[in-house]
ZAMARGU-4260 file (C-alpha; in steps of 0.2 Angstrom, whole numbers, plus 5000, padded with zeros to 4 digits):
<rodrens>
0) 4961/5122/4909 | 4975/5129/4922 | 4980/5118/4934 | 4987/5123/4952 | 4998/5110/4963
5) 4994/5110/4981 | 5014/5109/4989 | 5007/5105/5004 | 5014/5089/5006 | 5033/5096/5001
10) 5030/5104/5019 | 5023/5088/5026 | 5042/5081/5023 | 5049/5095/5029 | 5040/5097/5045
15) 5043/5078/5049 | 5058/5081/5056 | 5055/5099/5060 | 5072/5105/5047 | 5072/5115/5033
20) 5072/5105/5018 | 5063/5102/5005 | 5057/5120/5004 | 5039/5123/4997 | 5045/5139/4989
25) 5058/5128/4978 | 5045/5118/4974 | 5034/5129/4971 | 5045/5140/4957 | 5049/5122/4948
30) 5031/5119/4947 | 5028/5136/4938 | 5044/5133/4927 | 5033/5116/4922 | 5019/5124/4917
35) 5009/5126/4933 | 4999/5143/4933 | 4993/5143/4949 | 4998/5136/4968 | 4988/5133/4982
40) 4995/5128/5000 | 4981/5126/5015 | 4987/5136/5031 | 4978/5124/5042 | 4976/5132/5062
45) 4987/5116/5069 | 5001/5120/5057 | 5005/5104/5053 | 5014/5106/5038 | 5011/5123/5029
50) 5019/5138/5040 | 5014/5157/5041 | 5032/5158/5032 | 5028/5147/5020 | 5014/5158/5011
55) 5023/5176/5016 | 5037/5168/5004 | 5025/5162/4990 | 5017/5178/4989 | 5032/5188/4987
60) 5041/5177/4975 | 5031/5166/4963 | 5024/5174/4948 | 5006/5165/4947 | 4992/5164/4957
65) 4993/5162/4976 | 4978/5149/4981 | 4978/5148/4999 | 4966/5137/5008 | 4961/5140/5026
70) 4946/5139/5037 | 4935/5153/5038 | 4940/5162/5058 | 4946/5177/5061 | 4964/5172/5064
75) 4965/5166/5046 | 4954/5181/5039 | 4967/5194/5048 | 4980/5182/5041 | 4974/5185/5021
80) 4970/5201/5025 | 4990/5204/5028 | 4997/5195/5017 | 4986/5196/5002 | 4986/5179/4991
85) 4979/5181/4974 | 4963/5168/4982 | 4959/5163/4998 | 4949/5145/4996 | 4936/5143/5011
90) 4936/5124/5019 | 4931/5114/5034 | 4943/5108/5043 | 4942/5096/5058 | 4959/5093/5069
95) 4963/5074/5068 | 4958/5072/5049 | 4970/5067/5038 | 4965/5078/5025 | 4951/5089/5020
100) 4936/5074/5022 | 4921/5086/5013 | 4917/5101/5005 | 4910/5114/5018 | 4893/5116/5021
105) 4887/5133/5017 | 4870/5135/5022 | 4874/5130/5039 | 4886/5140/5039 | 4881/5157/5027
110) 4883/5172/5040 | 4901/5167/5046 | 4905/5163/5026 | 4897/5178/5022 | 4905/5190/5035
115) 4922/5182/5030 | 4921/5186/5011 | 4916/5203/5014 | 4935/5207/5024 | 4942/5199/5012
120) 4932/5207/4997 | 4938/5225/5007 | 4956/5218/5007 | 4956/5213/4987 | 4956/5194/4989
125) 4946/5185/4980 | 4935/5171/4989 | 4932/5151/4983 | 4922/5140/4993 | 4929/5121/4992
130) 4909/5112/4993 | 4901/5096/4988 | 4894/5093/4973 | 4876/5099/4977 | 4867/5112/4970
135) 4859/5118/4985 | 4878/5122/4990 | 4881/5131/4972 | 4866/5142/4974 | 4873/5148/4991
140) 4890/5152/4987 | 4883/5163/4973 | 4871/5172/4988 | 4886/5173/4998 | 4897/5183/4986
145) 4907/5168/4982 | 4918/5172/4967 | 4922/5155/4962 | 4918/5137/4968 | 4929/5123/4969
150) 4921/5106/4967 | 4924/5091/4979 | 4929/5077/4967 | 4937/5066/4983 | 4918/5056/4982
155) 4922/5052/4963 | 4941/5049/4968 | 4935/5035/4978 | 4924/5030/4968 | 4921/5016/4953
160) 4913/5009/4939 | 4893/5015/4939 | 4895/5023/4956 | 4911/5035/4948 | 4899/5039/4935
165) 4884/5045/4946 | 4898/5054/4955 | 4905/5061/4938 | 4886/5069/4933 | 4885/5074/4950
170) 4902/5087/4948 | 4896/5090/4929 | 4878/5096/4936 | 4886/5107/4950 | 4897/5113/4938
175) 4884/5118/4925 | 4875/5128/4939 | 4891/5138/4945 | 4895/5143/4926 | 4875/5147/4925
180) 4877/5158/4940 | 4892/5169/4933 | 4907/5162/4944 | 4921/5153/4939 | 4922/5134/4942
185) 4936/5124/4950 | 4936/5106/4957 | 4951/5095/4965 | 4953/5081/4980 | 4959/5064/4977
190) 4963/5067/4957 | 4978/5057/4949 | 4986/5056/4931 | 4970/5043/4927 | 4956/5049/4934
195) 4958/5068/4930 | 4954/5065/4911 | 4934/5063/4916 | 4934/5077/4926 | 4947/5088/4913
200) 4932/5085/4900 | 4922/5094/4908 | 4919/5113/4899 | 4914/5124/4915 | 4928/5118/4927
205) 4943/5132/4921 | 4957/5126/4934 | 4961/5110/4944 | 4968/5109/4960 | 4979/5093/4962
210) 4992/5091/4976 | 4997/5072/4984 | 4997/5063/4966 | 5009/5077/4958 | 5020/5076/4975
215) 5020/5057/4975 | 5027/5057/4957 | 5038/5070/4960 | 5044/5059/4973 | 5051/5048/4959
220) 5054/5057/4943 | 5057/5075/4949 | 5045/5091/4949 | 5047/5096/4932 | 5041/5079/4924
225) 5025/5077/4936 | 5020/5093/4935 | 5023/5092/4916 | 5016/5077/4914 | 4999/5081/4921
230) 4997/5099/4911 | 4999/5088/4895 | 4986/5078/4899 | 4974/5093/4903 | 4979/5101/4889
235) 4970/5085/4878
</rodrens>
């Protein structure tokens, strides 16, 4: 299973006093030197802590895949359209949340999603839509032209004892159904060193994106050993 780190909240330090240090891009290269074979940053439209910068740097330099999240407009399409991540990751995103709160809602929103995969499809990026758990969602990313789909775990996160296992069936289901449809599978929100090992267990998922726990640890014992740590316990 591949994991990416989300460096978003590298940037989040760095834009709390609006200097230059730490740089995402540093942090970024030791994550790949851990292990790390993939990293995804979300461009959000306030700016609050990734930068247009930011991603123009990770593109040219890293040596893995380049994940960027971003809402589906036309600024953000003209932006991937530029710059040409390996993925662009399709979210909602609303202006006071903290984070990302839900997966987005693709049938409300199918022509716009639809429209937006199809420049990015002429640009050579590939498309993941970040959804719930649902397979009514599933099925519409696939009639989209949704390469992949990157299951909301953040319910599950939250979650414990019989609930987290409803939650856990509900991912394994959706996950089932995207493998079932030909597209690759990914899931992250709210995952840490003990709660991943459920959700690594599952067959269809091929990558994880986890960002605040790695970041949190990383605060303590450095890059190298968080990212470490947690590719040793997907690689169980």
């Amino acid at each position: 299973m591949r994991l990416a780190v989300n460096i978003d909240h590298i940037a989040t330090l760095r834009q709390a006093r609006k200097g230059h240090e730490p740089e995402p891009l540093a942090a970024a290269v030791l994550a790949e030197l851990a292990g790390a074979q993939g990293i995804t940053v979300h461009l959000r439209g306030d700016r609050r802590h990734i930068q247009d910068r930011d991603v123009e740097l990770l593109q040219k330099t890293i040596s893995t895949r380049l994940n960027v999240e971003m809402a589906a407009t036309g600024e953000m399409a003209s932006i991937a359209a530029r710059i040409k991540p390996f993925q662009v990751t399709l979210v909602p995103e609303r202006p006071q949340e903290l984070t990302t709160e839900g997966g987005l809602d693709v049938i409300a929103h199918a022509t716009e999603i639809d429209a937006f995969i199809t420049q990015m499809h002429n640009s050579a990026v590939q498309v993941s839509i970040f959804l719930d758990p649902e397979l009514d969602q599933v099925q519409k990313a696939t009639s989209v032209g949704a390469d992949a789909i990157e299951i909301n775990t953040g319910r599950y996160a939250e979650a414990s004892g019989a609930q987290a296992m409803r939650e856990l069936e509900r991912i394994r289901e959706a996950a089932r159904a995207g493998a079932a449809a030909g597209i690759e599978v990914l899931a992250g929100h709210g995952l840490n060193y003990v709660n991943v090992i459920p959700i690594a267990a599952i067959q269809e998922i091929v990558e994880l994106n986890i960002g605040h726990s790695i970041v949190s640890r990383a605060s303590l014992v450095g890059m190298d050993r968080a990212v470490r740590d947690m590719v040793a316990l997907l690689s169980r």
